[in-house]
C-alpha positions in Angstrom: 95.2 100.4 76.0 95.5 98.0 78.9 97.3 99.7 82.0 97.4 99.5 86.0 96.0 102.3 88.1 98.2 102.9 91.6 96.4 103.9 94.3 98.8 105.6 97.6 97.4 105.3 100.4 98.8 107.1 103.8 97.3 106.0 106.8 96.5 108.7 109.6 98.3 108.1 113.4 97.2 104.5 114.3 94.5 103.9 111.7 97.1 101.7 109.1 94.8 98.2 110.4 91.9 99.7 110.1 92.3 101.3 106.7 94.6 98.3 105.6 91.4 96.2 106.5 88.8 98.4 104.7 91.4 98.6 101.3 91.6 94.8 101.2 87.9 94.8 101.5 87.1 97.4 98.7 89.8 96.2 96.1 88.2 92.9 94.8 85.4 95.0 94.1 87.6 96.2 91.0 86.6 92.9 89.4 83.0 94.2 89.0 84.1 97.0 87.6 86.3 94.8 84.3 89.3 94.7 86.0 91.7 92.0 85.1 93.4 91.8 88.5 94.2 93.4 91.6 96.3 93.7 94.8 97.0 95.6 97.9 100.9 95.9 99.3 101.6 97.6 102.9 105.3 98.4 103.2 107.3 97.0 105.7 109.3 100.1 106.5 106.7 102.4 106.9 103.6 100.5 108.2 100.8 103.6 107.2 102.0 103.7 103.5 99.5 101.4 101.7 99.5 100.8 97.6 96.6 99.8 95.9 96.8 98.4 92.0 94.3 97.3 89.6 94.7 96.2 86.1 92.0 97.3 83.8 91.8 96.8 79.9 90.1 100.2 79.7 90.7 103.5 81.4 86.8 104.0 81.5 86.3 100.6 83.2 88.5 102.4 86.5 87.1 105.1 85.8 83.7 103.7 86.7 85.1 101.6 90.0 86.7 104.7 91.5 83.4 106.9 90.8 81.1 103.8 91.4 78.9 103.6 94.7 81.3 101.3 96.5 84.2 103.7 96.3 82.4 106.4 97.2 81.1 105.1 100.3 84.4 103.5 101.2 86.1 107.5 100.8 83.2 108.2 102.8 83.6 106.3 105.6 87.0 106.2 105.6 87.8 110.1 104.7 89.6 110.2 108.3 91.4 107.3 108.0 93.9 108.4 105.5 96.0 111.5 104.1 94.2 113.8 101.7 95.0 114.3 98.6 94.7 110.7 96.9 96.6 110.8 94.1 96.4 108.3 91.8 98.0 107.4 88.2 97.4 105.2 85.6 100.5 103.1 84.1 100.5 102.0 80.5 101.2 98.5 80.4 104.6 98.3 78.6 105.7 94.5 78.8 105.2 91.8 81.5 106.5 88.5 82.2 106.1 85.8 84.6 107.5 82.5 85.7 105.3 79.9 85.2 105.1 77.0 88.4 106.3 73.8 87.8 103.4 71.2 88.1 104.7 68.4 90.7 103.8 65.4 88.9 106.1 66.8 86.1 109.2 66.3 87.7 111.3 63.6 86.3 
């Protein structure tokens, strides 16, 4: 069943660039893995408190980007740079919609 996997992330005391930088670099890397989309949000009231999401078709397919040699390096590397644990959770996709742009040569 398709679903979304969030991914908290907490920054430790002046590291929310740094690991801000390293998330955005390690979350396209999802699209290796089968995923059918990603993003990265930092919140505006608390500038440490990142969220990671990725949209996979399969459990397994996240399954093998967050156990795959990229992640495992990046929580590696970057094991001081956030809170411990990381607790993610995989959303069953429910229903989803979207407004569609408005091509500009179509407007009468």
């Amino acid at each position: 069943m398709a679903g979304s996997v969030h991914i908290p992330w907490y920054a430790t005391g002046f590291r929310g660039d740094k690991l801000e930088a390293a998330v955005t670099e390690v979350a396209p890397l999802a699209l290796r893995y089968g995923a059918t989309s990603y993003s990265v949000y930092r919140s505006r009231d608390d500038r440490y408190k990142l969220l990671q999401i990725a949209e996979f078709e399969a459990k397994a397919d996240w399954e093998r980007y967050w156990n795959g040699p990229e992640m495992v390096r990046f929580r590696t590397i970057c094991s001081g740079w956030y809170q411990v644990p990381i607790v993610y959770a995989w959303q069953d996709l429910v229903v989803r919609g979207a407004v569609a742009p408005v091509a500009e040569d179509s407007v009468a």
